[in-house]
N, C-alpha and C positions, 0 to 999 in steps of 0.2 A: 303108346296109344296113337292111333294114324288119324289124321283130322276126319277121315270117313266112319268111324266111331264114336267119334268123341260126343258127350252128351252135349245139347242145346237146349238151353231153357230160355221162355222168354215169358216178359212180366208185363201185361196189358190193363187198360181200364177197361172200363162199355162203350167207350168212344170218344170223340173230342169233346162233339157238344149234346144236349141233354135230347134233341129234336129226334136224331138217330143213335140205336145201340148195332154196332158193329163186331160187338165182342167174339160171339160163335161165329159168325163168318172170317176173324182175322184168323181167331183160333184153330180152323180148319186151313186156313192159308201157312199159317206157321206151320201146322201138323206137315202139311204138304211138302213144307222146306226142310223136314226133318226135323222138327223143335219135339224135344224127347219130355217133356213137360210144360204146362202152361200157367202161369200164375194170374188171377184176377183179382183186379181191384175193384171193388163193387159201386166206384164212386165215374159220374165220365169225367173226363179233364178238367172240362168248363167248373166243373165242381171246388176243384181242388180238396179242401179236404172237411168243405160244409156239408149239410146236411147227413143224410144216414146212407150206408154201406146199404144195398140191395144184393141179398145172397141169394134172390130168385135170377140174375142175371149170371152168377156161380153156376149154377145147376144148370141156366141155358148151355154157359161154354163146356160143362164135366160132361152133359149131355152130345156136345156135337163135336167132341174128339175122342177117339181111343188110347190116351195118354193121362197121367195122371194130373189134376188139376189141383192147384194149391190158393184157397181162395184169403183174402186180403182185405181189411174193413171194419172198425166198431168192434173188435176184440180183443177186451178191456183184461180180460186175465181167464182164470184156466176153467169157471161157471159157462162162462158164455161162450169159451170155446167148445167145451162137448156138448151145451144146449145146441150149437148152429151144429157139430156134428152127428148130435142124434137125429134134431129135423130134417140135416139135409144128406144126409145117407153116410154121412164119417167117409176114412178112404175105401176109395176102389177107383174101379174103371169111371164109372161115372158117380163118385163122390167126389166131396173134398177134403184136402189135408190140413191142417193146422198144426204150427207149432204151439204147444201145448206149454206152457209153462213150467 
């Protein structure tokens, strides 16, 4: 495989701090750099790992790339993962994926 195929994935939050979400604009920045999937974390930096995963901020970045999105957050075992993948469209172009238990 020649570095010019090779896949890139990269793994983002919604942003540093909670004021601005950056997320679908980094994630079209990556797209740009060739990043062959993007993973999100629904929480911004500043957060760490309090408060709740926002999976409407998932659907902004599945929304604003054409690569597959794998989103990250508050998914405690395999109920709450196809509940977040029935409401937010499971995979595709603009779904997200989860690992499923």
């Amino acid at each position: 495989m020649t570095e010019a195929n090779r896949a890139r994935t990269v793994k983002i939050r919604r942003g540093r701090n909670c004021e601005r979400e950056v997320a679908p604009d980094f994630a079209r920045a990556m797209r740009a750099g060739r990043a062959s999937a993007v993973a999100v974390h629904g929480r911004f930096g500043a957060q760490l790992y309090r408060g709740e995963a926002d999976w409407a901020a998932v659907r902004r970045v599945a929304k604003a790339v054409e690569v597959p999105v794998i989103g990250s957050g508050d998914v405690s075992g395999p109920e709450e993962g196809r509940e977040n993948a029935r409401r937010d469209g499971g995979c595709g172009r603009d779904g997200c994926a989860w690992h499923l238990w």
